[in-house]
C-alpha positions as CSV (number, residue, x, y, z in Angstrom):
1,X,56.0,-6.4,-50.0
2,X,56.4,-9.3,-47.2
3,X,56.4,-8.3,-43.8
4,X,55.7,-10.2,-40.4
5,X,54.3,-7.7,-37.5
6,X,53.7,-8.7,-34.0
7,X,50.1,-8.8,-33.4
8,X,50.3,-6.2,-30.5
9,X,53.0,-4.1,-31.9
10,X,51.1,-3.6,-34.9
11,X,47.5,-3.2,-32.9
12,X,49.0,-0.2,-31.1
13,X,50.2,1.3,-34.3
14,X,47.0,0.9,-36.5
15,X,44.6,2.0,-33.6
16,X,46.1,5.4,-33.7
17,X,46.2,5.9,-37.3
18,X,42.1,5.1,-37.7
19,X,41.7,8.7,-36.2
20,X,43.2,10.3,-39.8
21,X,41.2,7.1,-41.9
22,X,38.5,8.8,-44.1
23,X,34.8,7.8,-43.4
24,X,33.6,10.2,-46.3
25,X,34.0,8.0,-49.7
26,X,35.7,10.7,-51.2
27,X,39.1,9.5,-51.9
28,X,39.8,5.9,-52.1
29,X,42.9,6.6,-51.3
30,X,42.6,8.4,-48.0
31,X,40.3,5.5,-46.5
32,X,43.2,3.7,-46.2
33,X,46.5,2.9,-44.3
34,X,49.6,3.7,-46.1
35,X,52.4,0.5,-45.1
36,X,55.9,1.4,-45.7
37,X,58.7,-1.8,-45.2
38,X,62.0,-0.7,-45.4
39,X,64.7,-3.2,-46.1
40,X,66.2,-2.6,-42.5
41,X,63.2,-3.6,-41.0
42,X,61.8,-0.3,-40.3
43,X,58.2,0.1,-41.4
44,X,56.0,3.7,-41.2
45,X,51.9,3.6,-41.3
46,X,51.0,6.7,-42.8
47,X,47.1,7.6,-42.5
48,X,45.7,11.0,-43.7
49,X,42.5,12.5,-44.4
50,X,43.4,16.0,-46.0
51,X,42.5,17.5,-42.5
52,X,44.6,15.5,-39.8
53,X,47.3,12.8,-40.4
54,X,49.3,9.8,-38.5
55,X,53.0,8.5,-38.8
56,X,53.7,5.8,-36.7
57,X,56.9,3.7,-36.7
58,X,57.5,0.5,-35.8
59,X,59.2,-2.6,-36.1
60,X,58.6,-5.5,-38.5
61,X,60.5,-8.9,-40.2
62,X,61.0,-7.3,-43.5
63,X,60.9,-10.2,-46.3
64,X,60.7,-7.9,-49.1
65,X,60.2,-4.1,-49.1
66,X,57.3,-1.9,-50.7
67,X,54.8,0.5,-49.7
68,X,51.4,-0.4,-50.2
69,X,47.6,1.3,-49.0
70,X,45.6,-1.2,-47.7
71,X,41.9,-0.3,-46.5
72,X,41.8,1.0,-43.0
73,X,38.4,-0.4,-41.7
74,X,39.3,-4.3,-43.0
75,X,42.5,-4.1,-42.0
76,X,41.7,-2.5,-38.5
77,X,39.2,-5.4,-37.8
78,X,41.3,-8.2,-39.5
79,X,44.2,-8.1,-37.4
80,X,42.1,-7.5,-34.1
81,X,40.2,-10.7,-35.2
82,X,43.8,-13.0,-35.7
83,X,44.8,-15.4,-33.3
84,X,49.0,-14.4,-33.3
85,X,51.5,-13.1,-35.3
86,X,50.7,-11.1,-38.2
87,X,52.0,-11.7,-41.6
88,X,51.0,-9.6,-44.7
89,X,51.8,-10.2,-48.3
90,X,51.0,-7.4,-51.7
91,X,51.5,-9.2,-55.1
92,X,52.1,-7.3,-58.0
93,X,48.1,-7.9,-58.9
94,X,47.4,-5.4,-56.0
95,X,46.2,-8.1,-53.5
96,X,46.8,-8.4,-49.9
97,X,47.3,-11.2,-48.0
98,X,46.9,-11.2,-44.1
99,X,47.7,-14.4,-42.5
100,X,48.1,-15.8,-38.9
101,X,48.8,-19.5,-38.0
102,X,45.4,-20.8,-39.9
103,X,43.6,-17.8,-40.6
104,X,43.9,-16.0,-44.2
105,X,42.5,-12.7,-45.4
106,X,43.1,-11.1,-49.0
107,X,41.6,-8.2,-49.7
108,X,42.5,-5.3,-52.4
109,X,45.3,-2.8,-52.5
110,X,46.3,-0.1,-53.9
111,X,50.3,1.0,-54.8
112,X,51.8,3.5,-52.2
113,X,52.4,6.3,-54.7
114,X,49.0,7.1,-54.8
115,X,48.8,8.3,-51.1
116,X,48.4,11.8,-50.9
117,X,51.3,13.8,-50.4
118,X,51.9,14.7,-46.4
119,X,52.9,17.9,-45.6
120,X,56.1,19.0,-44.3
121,X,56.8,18.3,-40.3
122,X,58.8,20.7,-39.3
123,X,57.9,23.2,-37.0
124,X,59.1,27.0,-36.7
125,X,59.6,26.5,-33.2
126,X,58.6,23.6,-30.6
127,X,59.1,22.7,-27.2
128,X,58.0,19.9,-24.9
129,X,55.7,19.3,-21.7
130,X,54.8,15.6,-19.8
131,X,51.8,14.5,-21.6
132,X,49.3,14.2,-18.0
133,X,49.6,18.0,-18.2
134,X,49.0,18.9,-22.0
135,X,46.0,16.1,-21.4
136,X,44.9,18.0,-18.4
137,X,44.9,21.3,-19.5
138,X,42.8,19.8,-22.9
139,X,40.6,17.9,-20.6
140,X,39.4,21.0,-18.3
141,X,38.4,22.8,-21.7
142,X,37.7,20.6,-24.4
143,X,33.8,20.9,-23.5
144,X,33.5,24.6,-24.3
145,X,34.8,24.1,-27.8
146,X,31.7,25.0,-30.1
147,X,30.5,22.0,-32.4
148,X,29.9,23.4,-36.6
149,X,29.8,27.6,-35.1
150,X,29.6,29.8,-37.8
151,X,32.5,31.2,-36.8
152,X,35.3,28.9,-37.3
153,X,37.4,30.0,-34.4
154,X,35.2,28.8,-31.9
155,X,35.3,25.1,-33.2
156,X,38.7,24.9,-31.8
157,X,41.2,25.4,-28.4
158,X,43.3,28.5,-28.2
159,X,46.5,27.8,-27.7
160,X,48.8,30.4,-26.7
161,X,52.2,30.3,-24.8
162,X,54.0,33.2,-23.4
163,X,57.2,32.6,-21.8
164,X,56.7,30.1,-19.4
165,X,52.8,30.0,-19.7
166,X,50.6,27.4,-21.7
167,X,47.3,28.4,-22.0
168,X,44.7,27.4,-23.4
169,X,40.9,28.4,-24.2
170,X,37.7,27.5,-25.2
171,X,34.5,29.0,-25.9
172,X,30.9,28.4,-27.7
173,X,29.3,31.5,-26.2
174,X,27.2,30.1,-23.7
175,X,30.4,29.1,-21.9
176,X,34.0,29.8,-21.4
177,X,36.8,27.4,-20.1
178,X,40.6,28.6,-19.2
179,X,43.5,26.6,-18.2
180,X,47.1,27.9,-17.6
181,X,50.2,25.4,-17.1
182,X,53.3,27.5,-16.0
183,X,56.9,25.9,-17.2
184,X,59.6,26.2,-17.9
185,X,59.2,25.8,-21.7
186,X,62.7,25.4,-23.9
187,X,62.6,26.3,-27.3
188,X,64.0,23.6,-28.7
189,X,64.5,25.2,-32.1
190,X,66.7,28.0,-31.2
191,X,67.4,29.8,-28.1
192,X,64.6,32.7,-28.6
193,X,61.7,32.9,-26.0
194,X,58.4,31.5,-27.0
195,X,55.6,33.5,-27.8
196,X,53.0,32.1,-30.6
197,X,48.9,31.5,-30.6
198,X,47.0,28.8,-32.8
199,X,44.1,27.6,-33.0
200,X,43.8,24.0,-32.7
201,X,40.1,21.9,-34.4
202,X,38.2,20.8,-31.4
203,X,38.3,17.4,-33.4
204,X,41.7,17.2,-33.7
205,X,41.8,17.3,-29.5
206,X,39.4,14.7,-29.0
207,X,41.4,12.5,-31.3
208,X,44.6,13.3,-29.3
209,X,43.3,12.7,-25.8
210,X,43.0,8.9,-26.9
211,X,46.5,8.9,-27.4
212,X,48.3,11.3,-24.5
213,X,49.3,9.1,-21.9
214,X,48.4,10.0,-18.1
215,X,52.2,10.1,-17.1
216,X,55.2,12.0,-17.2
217,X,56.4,10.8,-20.3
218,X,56.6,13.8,-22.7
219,X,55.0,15.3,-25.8
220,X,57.4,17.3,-28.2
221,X,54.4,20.1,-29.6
222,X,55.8,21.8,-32.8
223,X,53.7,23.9,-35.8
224,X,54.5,25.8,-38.7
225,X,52.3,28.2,-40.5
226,X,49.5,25.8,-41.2
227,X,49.8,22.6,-38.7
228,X,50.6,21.2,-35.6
229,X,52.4,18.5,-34.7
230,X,52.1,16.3,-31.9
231,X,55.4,13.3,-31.2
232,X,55.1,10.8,-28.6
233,X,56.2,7.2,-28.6
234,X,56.7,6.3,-32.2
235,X,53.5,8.1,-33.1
236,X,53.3,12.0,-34.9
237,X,49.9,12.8,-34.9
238,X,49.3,16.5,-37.1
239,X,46.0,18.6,-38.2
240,X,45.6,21.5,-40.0
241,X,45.2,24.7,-38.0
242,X,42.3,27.2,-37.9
243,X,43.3,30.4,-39.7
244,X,41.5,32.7,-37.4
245,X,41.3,35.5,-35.5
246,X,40.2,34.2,-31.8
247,X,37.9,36.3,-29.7
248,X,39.5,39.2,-26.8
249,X,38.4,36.4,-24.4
250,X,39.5,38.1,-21.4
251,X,36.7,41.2,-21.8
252,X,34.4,38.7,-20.6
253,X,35.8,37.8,-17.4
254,X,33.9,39.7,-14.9
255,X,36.1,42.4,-13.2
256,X,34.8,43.5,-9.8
257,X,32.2,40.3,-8.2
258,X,30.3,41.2,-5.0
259,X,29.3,37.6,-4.1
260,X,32.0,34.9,-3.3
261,X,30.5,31.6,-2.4
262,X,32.8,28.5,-1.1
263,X,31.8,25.3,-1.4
264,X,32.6,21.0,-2.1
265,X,32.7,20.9,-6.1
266,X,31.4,17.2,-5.7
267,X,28.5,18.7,-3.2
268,X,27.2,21.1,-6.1
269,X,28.1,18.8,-9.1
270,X,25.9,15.6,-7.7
271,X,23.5,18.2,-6.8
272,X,23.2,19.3,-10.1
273,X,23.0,15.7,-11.6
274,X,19.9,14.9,-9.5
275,X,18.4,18.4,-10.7
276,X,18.9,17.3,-14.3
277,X,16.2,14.1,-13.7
278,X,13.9,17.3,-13.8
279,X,15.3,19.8,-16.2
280,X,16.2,17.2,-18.8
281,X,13.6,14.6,-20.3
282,X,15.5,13.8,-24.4
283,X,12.5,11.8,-25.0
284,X,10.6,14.6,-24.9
285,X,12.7,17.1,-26.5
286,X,13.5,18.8,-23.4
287,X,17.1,19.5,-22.4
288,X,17.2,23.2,-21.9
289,X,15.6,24.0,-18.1
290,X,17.2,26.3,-16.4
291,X,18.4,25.3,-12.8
292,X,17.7,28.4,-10.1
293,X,20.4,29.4,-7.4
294,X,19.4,31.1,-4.6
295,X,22.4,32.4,-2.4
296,X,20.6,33.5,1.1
297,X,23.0,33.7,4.2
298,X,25.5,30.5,4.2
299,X,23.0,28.4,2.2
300,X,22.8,27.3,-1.5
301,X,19.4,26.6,-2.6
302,X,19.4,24.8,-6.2
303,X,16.1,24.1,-7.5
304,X,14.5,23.7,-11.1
305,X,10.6,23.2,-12.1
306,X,9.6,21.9,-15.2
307,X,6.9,19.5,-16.8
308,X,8.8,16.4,-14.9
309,X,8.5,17.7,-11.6
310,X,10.1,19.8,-9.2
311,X,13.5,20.0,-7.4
312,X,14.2,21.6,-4.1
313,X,17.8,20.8,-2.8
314,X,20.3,23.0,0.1
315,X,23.7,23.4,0.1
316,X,25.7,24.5,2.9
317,X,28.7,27.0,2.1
318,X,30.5,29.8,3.0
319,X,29.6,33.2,1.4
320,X,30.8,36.9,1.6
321,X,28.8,39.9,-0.3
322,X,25.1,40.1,-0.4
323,X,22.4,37.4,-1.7
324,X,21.5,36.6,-5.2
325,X,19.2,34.9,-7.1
326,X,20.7,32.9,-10.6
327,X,19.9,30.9,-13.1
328,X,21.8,28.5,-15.9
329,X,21.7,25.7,-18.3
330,X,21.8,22.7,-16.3
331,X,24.0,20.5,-18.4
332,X,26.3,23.7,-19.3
333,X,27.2,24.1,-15.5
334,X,27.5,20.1,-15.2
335,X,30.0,19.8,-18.1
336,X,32.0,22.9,-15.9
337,X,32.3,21.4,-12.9
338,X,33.0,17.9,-14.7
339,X,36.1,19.6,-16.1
340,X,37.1,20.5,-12.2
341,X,39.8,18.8,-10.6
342,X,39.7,20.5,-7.1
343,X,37.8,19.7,-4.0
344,X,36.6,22.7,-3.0
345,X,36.0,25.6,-5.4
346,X,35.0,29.1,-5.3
347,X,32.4,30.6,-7.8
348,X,32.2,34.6,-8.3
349,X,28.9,36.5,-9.5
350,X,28.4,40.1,-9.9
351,X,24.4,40.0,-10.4
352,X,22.0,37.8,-12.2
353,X,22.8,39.0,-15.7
354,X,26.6,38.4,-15.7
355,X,28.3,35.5,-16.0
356,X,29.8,33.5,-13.0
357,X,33.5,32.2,-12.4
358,X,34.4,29.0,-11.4
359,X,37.5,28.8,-10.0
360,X,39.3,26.4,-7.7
361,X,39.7,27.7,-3.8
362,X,43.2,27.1,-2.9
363,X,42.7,28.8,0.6
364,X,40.2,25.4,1.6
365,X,42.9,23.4,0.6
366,X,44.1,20.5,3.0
367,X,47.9,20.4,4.0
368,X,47.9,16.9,2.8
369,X,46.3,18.6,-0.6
370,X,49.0,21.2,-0.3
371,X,51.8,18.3,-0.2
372,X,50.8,16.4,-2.9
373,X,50.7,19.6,-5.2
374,X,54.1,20.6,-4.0
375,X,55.3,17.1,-4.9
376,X,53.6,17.0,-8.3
377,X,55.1,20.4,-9.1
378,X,58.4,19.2,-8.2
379,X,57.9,16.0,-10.4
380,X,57.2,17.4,-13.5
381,X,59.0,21.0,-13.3
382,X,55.6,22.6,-12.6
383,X,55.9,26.1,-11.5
384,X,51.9,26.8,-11.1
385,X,49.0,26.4,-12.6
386,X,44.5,27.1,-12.7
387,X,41.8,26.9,-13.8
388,X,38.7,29.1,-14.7
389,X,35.3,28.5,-15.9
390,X,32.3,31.1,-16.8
391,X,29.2,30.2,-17.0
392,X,26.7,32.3,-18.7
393,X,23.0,33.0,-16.6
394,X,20.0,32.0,-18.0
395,X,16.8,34.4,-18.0
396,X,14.6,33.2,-14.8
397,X,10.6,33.3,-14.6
398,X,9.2,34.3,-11.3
């Protein structure tokens, strides 16, 4: 195989396909990238680690066709390291050349047959959304997802679409994040409605925020049985799915709050980021004070004590229903608001011991606000969408 990339052409492909590279030594196969040259100059890198897998396509001067695995970590840090144009050579004694004006590189290779056998991309049904919005909607709840839960479904996002609504949800008990997109979604593999839930690997979304673009371009989303597949660009980024059951999420949602407090979601969040100095010391092990609200009149008191200190802070808002006293994990209610896009939001509490919703407060909403929503909605075919967040209370010691 002979074949002459463009150094940034093939940057942006192999960047990508590191995200399906094995770390685990298991395989020597899988902690590679699979080259494909194609007479016609059309060349696929193929990376896969049993879990989640990469195709990208691109464009090469093909010299002399072949597939051939090359390591992904040397070759990843070979080409970023040339000065130009990237030119890459297998002989028949497995060997890999990687040459750019003066620089050389051979390292060892391994015959393409040997890659593990992808699975099948074709979905049972798929349809397509601008990738800002599937990157939002994974943005606002990729926190919640639980990290090695002993019950699998909780180490991914729910996806579920009905109709014309996306949603997704996340959960890890202490927390719960929600975010609907409404559409108008085609099927684009036959004319029936859409109606389908998955369960999507938290890991597998981190890796696909790195890729989503924050634009209007779209993302064609497809899945069969067992994966999911992901096309945008020249790239088709898959995983495996979570064969699960997810939890009746919506029986945790509080159903009649008495307390309704409205306030700046960047006055409460930088709040909150100040109280952590206090209720968070990692060199000591400490990372789990709870922060107190106390709702009194149309003022917010947030205030924490721990062995750091003390922290006394006041909040003006605007409440309706009678006072309360709360408490939560600091850092849990940071990583909510964090995932909130809005300028004002409104939070919900029934009583100390249930959990309170964050949502956004559209009624505080400027006209200029109002405008540039209308205008985004019109953009992208957006017919509505929100966002929720629960955050569980913590006990609190008088």
């Amino acid at each position: 195989m002979i074949v002459t990339f463009d150094k940034d052409v093939l940057t942006a492909a192999v960047a990508p396909a590191m995200s399906a590279v094995s770390t685990k030594n298991t395989i020597a196969s899988i902690e590679g990238i699979c080259i494909t040259a194609e007479a016609d100059g059309t060349c696929v890198l193929n990376s896969f680690d049993l879990e989640k897998g990469i195709r990208c396509t691109l464009r090469g001067n093909v010299e002399e066709p072949g597939s051939y695995i090359i390591g992904g970590q040397k070759l990843n840090q070979i080409i970023r390291s040339m000065p130009g144009e990237i030119r890459i050579e297998v002989n028949d004694k497995m060997r890999a050349k990687i040459s750019s004006g003066k620089s050389e590189f051979t390292i060892n290779a391994m015959p393409g047959e040997e890659f593990p056998n992808m699975p099948v991309l074709d979905g049972d049904w798929a349809f397509e959304m601008p990738q800002s919005e599937l990157r939002d909607a994974m943005t606002k709840t990729l926190y919640a997802v639980a990290q090695n839960e002993p019950r699998p479904a909780l180490n991914g996002i729910f996806f579920r679409v009905r109709g014309n609504t996306l949603t997704l949800v996340s959960s890890d008990s202490f927390r719960l994040a929600i975010s609907e997109k409404q559409m108008d979604f085609e099927n684009k593999k036959d004319s029936g409605a859409l109606d389908f839930s998955l369960i999507v690997p938290g890991k597998t979304v981190a890796e696909l925020l790195k890729m989503l673009h924050d634009d209007d371009a779209p993302v064609r989303i497809q899945a069969t049985g067992k994966h999911i597949m992901f096309e945008m660009d020249n790239i088709c980024f898959f995983s495996r799915l979570i064969d699960a059951e997810y939890v009746n999420y919506e029986k945790f949602i509080p159903k009649n709050p008495a307390t309704f407090v409205s306030l700046e979601c960047s006055a409460l969040r930088e709040s909150l980021e100040r109280a952590s100095l206090v209720t968070e010391d990692k060199a000591l092990g400490q990372a789990k004070t709870s922060v107190r609200f106390t709702l009194e009149d149309q003022t917010l008191q947030v205030s924490a004590i721990s062995v750091n200190g003390t922290v006394n802070e006041e909040i003006p808002v605007e409440k309706t229903g009678p006072d309360l006293k709360i408490g939560f994990n600091c850092r849990y209610l940071l990583d909510a608001l964090r995932a909130c896009d809005t300028e004002h939001i409104r939070l919900a509490l029934v009583s100390p011991l249930v959990s309170m919703v964050i949502t956004a407060d559209e009624e505080r909403m400027t006209e200029d606000e109002i405008a540039e929503q209308e205008k985004k909605r019109e953009r992208l075919g957006l017919l509505g969408e929100k966002y929720t967040h629960l955050a569980v209370p913590c006990h609190l010691r008088e």
